[in-house]
C-alpha positions in Angstrom: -26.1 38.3 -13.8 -24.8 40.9 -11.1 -26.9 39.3 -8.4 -25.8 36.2 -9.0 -22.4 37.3 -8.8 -23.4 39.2 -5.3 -24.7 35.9 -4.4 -21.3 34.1 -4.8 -19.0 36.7 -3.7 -21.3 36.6 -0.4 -21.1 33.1 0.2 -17.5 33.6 -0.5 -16.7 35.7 2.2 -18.8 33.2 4.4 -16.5 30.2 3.9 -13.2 32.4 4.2 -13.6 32.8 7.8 -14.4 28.7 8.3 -11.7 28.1 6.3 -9.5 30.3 8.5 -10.5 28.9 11.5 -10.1 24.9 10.3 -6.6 26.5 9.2 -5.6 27.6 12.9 -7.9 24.2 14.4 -5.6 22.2 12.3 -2.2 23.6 13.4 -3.2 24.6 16.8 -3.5 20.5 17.5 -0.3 20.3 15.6 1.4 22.1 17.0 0.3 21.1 20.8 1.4 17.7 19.6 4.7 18.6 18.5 5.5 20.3 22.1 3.9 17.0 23.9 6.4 14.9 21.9 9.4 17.5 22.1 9.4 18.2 25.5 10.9 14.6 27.0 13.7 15.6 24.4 14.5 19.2 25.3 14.3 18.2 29.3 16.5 15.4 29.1 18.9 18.0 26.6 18.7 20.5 28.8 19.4 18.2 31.8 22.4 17.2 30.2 24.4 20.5 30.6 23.0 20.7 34.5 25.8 20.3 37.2 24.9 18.0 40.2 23.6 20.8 42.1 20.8 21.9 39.7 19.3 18.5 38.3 16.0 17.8 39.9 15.2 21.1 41.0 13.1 23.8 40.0 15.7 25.2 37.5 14.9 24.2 34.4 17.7 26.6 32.1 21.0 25.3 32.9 23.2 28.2 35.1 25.8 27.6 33.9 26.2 24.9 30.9 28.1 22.2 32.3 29.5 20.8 29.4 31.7 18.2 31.8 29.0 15.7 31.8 29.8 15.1 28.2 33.7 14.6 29.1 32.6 12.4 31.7 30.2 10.5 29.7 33.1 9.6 27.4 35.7 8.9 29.8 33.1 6.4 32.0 31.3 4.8 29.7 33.1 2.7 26.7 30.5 4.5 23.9 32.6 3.1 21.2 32.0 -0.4 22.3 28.5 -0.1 22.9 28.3 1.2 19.1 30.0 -1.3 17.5 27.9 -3.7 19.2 24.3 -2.2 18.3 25.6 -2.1 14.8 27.0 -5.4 14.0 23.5 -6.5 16.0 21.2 -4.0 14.2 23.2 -4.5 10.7 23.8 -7.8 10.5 19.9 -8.6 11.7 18.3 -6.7 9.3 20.6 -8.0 6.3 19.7 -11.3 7.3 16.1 -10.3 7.7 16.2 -8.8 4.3 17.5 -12.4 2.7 14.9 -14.5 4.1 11.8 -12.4 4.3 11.7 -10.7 0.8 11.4 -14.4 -1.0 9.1 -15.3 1.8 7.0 -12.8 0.9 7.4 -13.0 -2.5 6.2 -16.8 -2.7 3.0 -15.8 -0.6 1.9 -12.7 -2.8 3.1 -14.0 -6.1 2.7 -17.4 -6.3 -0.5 -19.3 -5.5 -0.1 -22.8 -4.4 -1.9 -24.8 -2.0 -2.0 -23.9 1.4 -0.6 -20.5 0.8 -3.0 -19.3 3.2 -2.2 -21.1 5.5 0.6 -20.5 6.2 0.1 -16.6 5.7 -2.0 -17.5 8.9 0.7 -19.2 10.9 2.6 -16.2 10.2 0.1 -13.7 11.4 -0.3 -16.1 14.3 3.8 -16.1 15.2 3.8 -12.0 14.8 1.1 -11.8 17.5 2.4 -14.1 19.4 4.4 -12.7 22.8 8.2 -13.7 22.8 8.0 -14.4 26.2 6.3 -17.8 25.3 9.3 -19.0 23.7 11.7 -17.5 25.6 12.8 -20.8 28.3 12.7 -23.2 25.3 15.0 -20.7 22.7 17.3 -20.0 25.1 17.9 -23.8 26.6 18.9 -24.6 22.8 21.3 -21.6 22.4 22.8 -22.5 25.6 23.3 -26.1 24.9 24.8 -24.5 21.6 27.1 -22.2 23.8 26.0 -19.3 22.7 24.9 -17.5 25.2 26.6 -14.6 26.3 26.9 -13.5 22.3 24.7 -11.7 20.2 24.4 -14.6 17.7 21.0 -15.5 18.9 19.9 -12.2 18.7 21.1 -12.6 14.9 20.8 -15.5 13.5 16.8 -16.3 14.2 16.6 -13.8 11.5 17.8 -16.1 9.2 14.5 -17.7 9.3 12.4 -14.4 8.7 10.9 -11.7 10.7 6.8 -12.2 11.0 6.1 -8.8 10.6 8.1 -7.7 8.3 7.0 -11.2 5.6 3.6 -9.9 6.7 4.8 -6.0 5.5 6.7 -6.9 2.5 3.7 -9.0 1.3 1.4 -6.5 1.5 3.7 -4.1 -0.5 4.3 -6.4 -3.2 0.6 -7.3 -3.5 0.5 -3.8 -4.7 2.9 -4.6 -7.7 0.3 -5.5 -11.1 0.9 -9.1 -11.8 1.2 -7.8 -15.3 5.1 -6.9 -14.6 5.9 -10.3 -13.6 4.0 -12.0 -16.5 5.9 -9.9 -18.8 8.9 -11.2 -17.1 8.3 -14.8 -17.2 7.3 -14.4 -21.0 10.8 -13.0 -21.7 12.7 -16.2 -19.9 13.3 -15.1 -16.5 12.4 -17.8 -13.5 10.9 -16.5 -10.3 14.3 -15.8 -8.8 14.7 -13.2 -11.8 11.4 -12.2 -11.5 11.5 -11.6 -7.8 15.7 -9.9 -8.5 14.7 -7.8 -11.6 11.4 -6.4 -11.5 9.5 -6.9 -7.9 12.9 -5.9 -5.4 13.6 -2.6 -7.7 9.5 -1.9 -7.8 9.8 -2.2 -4.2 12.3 -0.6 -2.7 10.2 1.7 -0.7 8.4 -0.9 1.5 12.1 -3.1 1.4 13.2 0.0 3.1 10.3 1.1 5.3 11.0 -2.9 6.7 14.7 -2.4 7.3 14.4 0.7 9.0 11.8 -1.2 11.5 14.1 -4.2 12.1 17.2 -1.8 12.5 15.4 0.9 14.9 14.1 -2.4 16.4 17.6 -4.1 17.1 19.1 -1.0 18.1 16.5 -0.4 20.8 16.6 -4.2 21.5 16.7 -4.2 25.6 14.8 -7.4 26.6 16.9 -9.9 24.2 20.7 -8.6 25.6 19.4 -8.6 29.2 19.0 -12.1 28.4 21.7 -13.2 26.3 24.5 -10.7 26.8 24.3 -9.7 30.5 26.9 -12.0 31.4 29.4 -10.6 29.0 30.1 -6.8 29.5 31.9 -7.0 25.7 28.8 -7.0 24.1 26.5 -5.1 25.7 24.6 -3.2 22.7 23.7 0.7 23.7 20.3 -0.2 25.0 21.3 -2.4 28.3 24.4 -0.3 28.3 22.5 2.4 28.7 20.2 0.3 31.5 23.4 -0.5 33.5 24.9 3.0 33.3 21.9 4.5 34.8 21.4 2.0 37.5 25.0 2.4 39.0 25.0 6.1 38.7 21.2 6.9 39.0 21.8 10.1 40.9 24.6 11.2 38.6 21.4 12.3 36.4 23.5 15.2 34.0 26.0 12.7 33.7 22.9 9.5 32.8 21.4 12.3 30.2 24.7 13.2 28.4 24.8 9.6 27.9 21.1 9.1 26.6 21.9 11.8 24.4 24.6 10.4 22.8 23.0 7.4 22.6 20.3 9.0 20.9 22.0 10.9 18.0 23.0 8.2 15.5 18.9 7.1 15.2 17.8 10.4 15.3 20.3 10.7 12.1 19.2 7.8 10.3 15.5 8.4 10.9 16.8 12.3 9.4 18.1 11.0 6.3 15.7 7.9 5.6 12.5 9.4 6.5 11.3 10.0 3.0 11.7 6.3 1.8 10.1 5.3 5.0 7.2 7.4 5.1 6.8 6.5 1.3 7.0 2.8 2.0 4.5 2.9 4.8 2.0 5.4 2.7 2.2 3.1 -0.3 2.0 -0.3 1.9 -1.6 -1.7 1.6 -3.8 -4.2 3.2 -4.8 -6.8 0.5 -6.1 -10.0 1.5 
């Protein structure tokens, strides 16, 4: 009995010292990552508070904080306007994204009909397909509908449904036992109930985790206001905002930072608060046939 507790206290102190070095393996790489993802951030922060005479050089501690960039960020640029604009366009997309995908996606996991398939297929076929196919038709019609120069045809496509996020909701609710709806069905409810009082509250997660992606998506939208809005100063969203501010002052660079910065805050606090649901609604998303 002793040696065989010998033996395992032995083998014991064997693993300890693998398992102390997978420990420090593990958060060594984490930690390298974390500084190879941080340091754009802290070098365009630190930039920020830089006076013209220290950006670009080998200084990289600001001496002394300039906090005039800021001042000046705010006094050239019209921030306020540039907000409003990403957020009617990022709000305003994703609620209409929300409205016509989560049915869509609904109908293809729940419901089996003919040529279900199908169609799931023509929508993994238009969410790998490049926008820049579609681009001349699209924007001849919204031009012959006078809309260019808006940030309605940025919005209202999404009336029609996102690709990737029918395909990401579909996957979600494949997760959902069919047991629930059943159940549902049984007690009266027609798949608008079904879909309204039992799969939307089931899954809120992966609704969430797809309107943060639309939202971050909108709000980082650069390619679709250079083409629609660019003529029309009074709704540039932040991203091309942000574009034209740096190319008319590009050596202004504490000045162009303050401004990314700013820019920057109100995702970084959205991702802050909703990271939990989002992380929860991509963990629990599968990939279900």
């Amino acid at each position: 009995m002793t040696a065989t507790t010998n033996a395992a206290v032995l083998s014991a102190q064997r693993r300890r010292p693998n398992r102390l070095l997978v420990f420090i393996g593990e958060h060594v790489v984490l930690v390298t990552l974390g500084i190879l993802f941080m340091a754009p951030v802290v070098f365009v922060l630190l930039t920020s508070f830089m006076s013209a005479n220290q950006t670009l050089t080998a200084s990289f501690w600001p001496n002394p904080f300039d906090w005039g960039n800021y001042a000046r960020a705010f006094g050239q640029v019209p921030l306020a306007l540039w907000f409003g604009n990403s957020a009617t366009y990022a709000v305003l997309a994703t609620a209409f994204m929300l409205a016509s995908s989560v049915p869509a996606a609904y109908v293809l996991a729940k419901i089996r009909f003919r040529g279900a398939n199908l169609i799931f297929l023509a929508i993994i076929i238009a969410m790998l397909l490049p926008p820049q196919i579609t681009v001349v038709p699209i924007y001849v019609m919204w031009a012959q509908l006078g809309l260019t120069g808006t940030l309605w045809p940025l919005i209202l496509p999404n009336l029609l449904g996102d690709a990737f996020s029918i395909f990401l909701l579909r996957q979600f609710f494949l997760t959902i036992p069919n047991e629930y709806a059943d159940a549902a069905r049984i007690d009266g409810n027609g798949e608008l109930g079904v879909l309204l009082r039992v799969v939307v509250p089931m899954a809120k997660p992966g609704i969430a985790a797809s309107a943060i992606f639309l939202f971050f998506n909108a709000w980082n939208d650069f390619f679709g206001p250079l083409l629609y809005t660019s003529e029309n100063p009074q709704n540039w969203p932040v991203a091309y905002g942000l574009a034209t501010f740096h190319g008319s002052h590009g050596t202004d660079w504490g000045t162009t930072m303050a401004v990314t910065m700013l820019v920057t805050i109100p995702v970084v606090v959205i991702f802050f608060f909703a990271q939990r649901t989002f992380v929860e609604g991509i963990t629990l998303t599968g990939v279900k046939g």
